[in-house]
C-alpha positions as CSV (number, residue, x, y, z in Angstrom):
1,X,-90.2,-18.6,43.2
2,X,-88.2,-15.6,41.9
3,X,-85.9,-12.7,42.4
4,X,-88.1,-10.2,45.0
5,X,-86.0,-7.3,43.8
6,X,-84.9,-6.4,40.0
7,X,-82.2,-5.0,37.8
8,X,-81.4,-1.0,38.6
9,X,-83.2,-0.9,41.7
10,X,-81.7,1.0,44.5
11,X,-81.0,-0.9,48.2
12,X,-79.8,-0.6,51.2
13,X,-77.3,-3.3,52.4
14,X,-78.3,-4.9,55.4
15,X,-75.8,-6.9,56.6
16,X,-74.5,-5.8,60.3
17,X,-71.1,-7.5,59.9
18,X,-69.3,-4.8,57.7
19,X,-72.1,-2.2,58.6
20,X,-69.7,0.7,59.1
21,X,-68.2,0.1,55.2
22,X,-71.5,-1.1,53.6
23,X,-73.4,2.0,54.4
24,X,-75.1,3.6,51.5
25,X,-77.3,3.1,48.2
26,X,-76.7,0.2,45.7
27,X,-78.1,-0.4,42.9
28,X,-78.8,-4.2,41.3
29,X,-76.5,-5.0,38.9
30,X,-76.9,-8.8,38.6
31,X,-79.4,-11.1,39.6
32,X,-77.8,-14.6,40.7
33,X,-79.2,-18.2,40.5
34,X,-80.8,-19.4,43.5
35,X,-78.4,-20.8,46.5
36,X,-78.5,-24.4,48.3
37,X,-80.3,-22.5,50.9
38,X,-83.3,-21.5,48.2
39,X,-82.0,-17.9,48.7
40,X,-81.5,-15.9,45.4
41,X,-78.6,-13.7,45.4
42,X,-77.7,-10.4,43.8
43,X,-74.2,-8.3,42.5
44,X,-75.0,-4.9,44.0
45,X,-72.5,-2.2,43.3
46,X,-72.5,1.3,45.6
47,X,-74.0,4.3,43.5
48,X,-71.3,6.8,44.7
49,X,-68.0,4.5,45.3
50,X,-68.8,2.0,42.7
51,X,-67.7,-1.2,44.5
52,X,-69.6,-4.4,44.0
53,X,-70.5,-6.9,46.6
54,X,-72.5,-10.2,46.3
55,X,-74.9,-10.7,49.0
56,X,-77.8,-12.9,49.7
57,X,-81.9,-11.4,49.3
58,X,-82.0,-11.2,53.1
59,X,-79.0,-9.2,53.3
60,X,-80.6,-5.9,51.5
61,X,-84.3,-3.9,51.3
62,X,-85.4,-1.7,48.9
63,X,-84.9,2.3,48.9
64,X,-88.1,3.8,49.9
65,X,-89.4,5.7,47.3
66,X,-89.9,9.5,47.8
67,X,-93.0,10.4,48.4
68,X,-94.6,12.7,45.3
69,X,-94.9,16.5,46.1
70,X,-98.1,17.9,46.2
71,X,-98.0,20.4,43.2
72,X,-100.0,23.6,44.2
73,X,-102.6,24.6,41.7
């Protein structure tokens, strides 16, 4: 098994806990071994405030891409 997400992408935290001060876009800064629980886990830091957080795979998802603009030609 491996990492589902990869260095430099952007996520959204997912956690609910801390929901109202994890809000935002993070980018991967660190993948992390694999837990006892067979979760991999990831150092995320916020793209405008620049904190880093550790959190477990389940605890983010990915940015949705933007979709491409149709070019008029």
């Amino acid at each position: 098994m491996s990492h589902k997400f990869s260095l430099g992408q952007l996520v959204h935290s997912s956690g609910s806990r801390f929901a109202d001060r994890t809000d935002g876009v993070y980018e991967i800064v660190r993948l992390m071994p694999e837990a006892t629980n067979g979760e991999f886990g990831y150092r995320i830091r916020h793209t405008t405030m620049g904190t880093q957080r550790a959190v477990g795979e389940s605890e983010i998802r990915a940015v949705a891409a933007k979709p491409e603009r149709l070019s008029a030609h």
